[in-house]
C-alpha positions in Angstrom: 38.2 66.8 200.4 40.2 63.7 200.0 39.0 60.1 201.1 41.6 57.7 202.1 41.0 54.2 199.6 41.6 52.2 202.8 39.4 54.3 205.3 36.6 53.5 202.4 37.9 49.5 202.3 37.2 49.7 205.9 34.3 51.7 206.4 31.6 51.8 203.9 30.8 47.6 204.3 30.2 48.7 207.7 27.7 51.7 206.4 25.7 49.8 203.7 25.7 47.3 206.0 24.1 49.6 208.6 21.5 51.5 206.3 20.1 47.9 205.5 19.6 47.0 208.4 18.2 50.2 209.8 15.7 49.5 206.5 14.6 46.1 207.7 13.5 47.3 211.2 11.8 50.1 210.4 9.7 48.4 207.4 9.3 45.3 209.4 8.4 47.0 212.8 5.9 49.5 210.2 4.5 46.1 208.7 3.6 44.4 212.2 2.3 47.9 213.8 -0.4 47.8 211.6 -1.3 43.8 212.4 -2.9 43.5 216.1 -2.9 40.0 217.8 -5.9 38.2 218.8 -5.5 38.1 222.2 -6.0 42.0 222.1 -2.7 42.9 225.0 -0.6 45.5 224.6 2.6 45.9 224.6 2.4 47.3 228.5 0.3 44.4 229.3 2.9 41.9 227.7 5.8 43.3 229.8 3.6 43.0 233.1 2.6 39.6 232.5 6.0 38.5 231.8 7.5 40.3 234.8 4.8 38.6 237.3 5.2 35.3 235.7 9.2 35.0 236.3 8.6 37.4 240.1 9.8 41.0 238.7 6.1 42.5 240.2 9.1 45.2 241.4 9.9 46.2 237.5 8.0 49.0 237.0 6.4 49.2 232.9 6.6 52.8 232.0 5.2 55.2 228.7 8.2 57.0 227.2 8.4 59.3 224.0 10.2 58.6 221.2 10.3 56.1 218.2 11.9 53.2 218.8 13.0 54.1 222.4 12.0 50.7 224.2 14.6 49.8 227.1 15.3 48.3 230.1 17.0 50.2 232.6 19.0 48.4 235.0 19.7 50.9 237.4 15.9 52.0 238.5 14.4 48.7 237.2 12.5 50.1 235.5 11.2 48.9 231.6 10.3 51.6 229.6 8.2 51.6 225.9 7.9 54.0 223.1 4.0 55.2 223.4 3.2 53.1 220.2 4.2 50.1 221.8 2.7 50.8 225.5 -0.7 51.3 224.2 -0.9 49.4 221.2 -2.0 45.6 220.8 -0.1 44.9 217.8 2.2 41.9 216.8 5.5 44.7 217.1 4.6 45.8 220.0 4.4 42.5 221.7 7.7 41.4 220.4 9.2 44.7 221.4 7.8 44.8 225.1 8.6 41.1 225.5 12.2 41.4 224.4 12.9 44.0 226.7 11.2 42.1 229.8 13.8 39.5 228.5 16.2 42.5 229.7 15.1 42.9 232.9 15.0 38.5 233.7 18.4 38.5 232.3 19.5 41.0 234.7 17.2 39.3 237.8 19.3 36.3 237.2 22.6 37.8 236.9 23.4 37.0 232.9 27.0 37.6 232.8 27.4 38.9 229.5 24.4 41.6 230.9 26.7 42.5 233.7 29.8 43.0 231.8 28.2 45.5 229.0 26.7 47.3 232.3 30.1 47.7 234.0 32.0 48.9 230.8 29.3 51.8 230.0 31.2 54.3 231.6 34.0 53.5 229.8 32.5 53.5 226.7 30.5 56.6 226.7 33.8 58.3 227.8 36.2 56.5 224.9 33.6 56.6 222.1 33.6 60.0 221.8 37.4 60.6 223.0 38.9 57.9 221.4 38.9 58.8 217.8 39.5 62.6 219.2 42.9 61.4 221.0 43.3 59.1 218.0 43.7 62.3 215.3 45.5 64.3 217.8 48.1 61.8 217.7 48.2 61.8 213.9 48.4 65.3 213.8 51.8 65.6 216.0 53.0 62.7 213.6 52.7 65.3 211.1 54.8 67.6 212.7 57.6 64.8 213.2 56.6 64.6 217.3 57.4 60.5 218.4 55.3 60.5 221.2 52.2 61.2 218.7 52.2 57.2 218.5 51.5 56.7 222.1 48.9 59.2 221.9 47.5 57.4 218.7 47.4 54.0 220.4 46.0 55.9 223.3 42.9 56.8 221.6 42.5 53.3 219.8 42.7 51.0 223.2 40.0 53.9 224.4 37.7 53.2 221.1 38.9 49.2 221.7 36.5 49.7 224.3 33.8 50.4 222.3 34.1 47.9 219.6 34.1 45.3 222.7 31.0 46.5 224.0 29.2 46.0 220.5 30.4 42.5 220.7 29.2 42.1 224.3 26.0 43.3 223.1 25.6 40.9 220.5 24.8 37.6 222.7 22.6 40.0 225.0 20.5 41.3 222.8 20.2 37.9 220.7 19.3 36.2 224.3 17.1 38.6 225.2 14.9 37.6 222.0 15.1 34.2 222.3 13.7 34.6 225.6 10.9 36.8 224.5 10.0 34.2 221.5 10.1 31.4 223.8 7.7 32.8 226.3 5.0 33.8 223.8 5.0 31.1 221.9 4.9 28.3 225.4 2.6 30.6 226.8 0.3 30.3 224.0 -0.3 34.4 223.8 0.2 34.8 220.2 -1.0 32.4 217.3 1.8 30.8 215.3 1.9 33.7 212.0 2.1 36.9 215.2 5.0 34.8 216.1 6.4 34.5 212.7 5.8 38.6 213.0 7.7 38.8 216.0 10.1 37.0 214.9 10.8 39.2 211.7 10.4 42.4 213.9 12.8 41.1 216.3 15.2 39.1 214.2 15.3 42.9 212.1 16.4 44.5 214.9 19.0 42.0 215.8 20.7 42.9 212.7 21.1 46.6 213.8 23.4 45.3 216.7 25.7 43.6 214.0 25.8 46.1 212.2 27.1 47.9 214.9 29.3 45.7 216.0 31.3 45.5 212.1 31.5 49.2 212.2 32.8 49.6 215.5 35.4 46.5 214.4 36.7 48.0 211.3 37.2 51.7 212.5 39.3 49.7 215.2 41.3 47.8 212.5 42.1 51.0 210.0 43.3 52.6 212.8 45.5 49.6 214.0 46.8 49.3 210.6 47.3 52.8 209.4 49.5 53.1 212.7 51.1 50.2 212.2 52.1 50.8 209.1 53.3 54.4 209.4 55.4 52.8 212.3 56.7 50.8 210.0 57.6 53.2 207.0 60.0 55.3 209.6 
């Protein structure tokens, strides 16, 4: 099967980039399972504490299944973690359970860049997976010599535009989100100064995960701009 040069310019950066940082989370987030803090909370007593501290007693802390599953749901209010990090007093699980209470205060006090990503998810989960569909089935009636595959083209890259701009959104939410989460341990005096070094490489790895999601995203955007720009250009 042949590999376009320029789709492998474009998109294996964004891969390797991607695999690494899927690495880093998991070894870091294995690394700081296995290391419990002092204080002996876990991860379900973090997210309570910091939810009563800032006045979300409303946010209800819920067991989920999954690895890695931890999220904040805007729409019940409701903060759910992965069953290792709701039960477990470790240095991950704190980090994890506080970042995502720093979910649920961004939405309490109306974080813009939180209330855009929310409003685009519809459009997102509709144009990730029909964008690059409407984006081929424009290519396709190129092939057969049809015009109006262009507009069908660009039609399926402004609906994948949609998702690359979502990753960027997510960027300064997800990086706020930890801030707030490192900030509040560390002023609150709940973790010693190396679990917050740990929490800070647990969260920091994860970080990375959202950039590399954000490159990928970006360059399938930009081979697809330039491929039909430059077939537009060739006729």
């Amino acid at each position: 099967m042949y590999i376009s040069p320029l789709y492998l310019l474009f998109s294996l950066p964004a891969v390797l980039l991607g695999l690494w940082a899927q690495w880093r989370v998991r070894a870091a987030v294995e690394k700081w399972s296995q290391v419990f803090t002092g204080r002996g909370a876990t991860g379900a007593a973090i997210a309570r504490t910091i939810l009563n501290a800032n006045g979300l007693s409303d946010v209800r802390v819920e067991r989920v299944d999954g690895f890695l599953s931890d999220h904040y749901d805007p729409l019940s209010r409701t903060l759910r973690l992965s069953a290792a990090n709701y039960d477990t007093p470790s240095v991950a699980a704190v980090g994890i359970a506080a970042h995502e209470a720093g979910h649920a205060l961004q939405h309490a006090q109306g974080y813009w860049p939180l209330q855009i990503r929310s409003a685009i998810v519809p459009v997102v989960q509709f144009g990730s997976w029909l964008g690059p569909i409407v984006v081929m089935a424009g290519f396709a009636l190129l092939s057969f010599g049809a015009g109006v595959g262009y507009d069908i083209a660009w039609l399926g890259v402004l609906l994948f535009g949609a998702v690359a701009v979502f990753t960027v959104i997510t960027l300064p939410v997800e990086f706020d989100a930890s801030r707030r989460a490192k900030e509040f341990l560390r002023d609150s005096g709940m973790i010693s100064s190396e679990e917050g070094g740990g929490v800070a490489q647990v969260l920091d790895a994860a970080a990375l995960t959202y950039v590399a999601a954000a490159v990928s995203a970006i360059s399938t955007l930009m081979y697809y701009v330039l491929l039909l720009s430059g077939m537009r250009r060739r006729d």
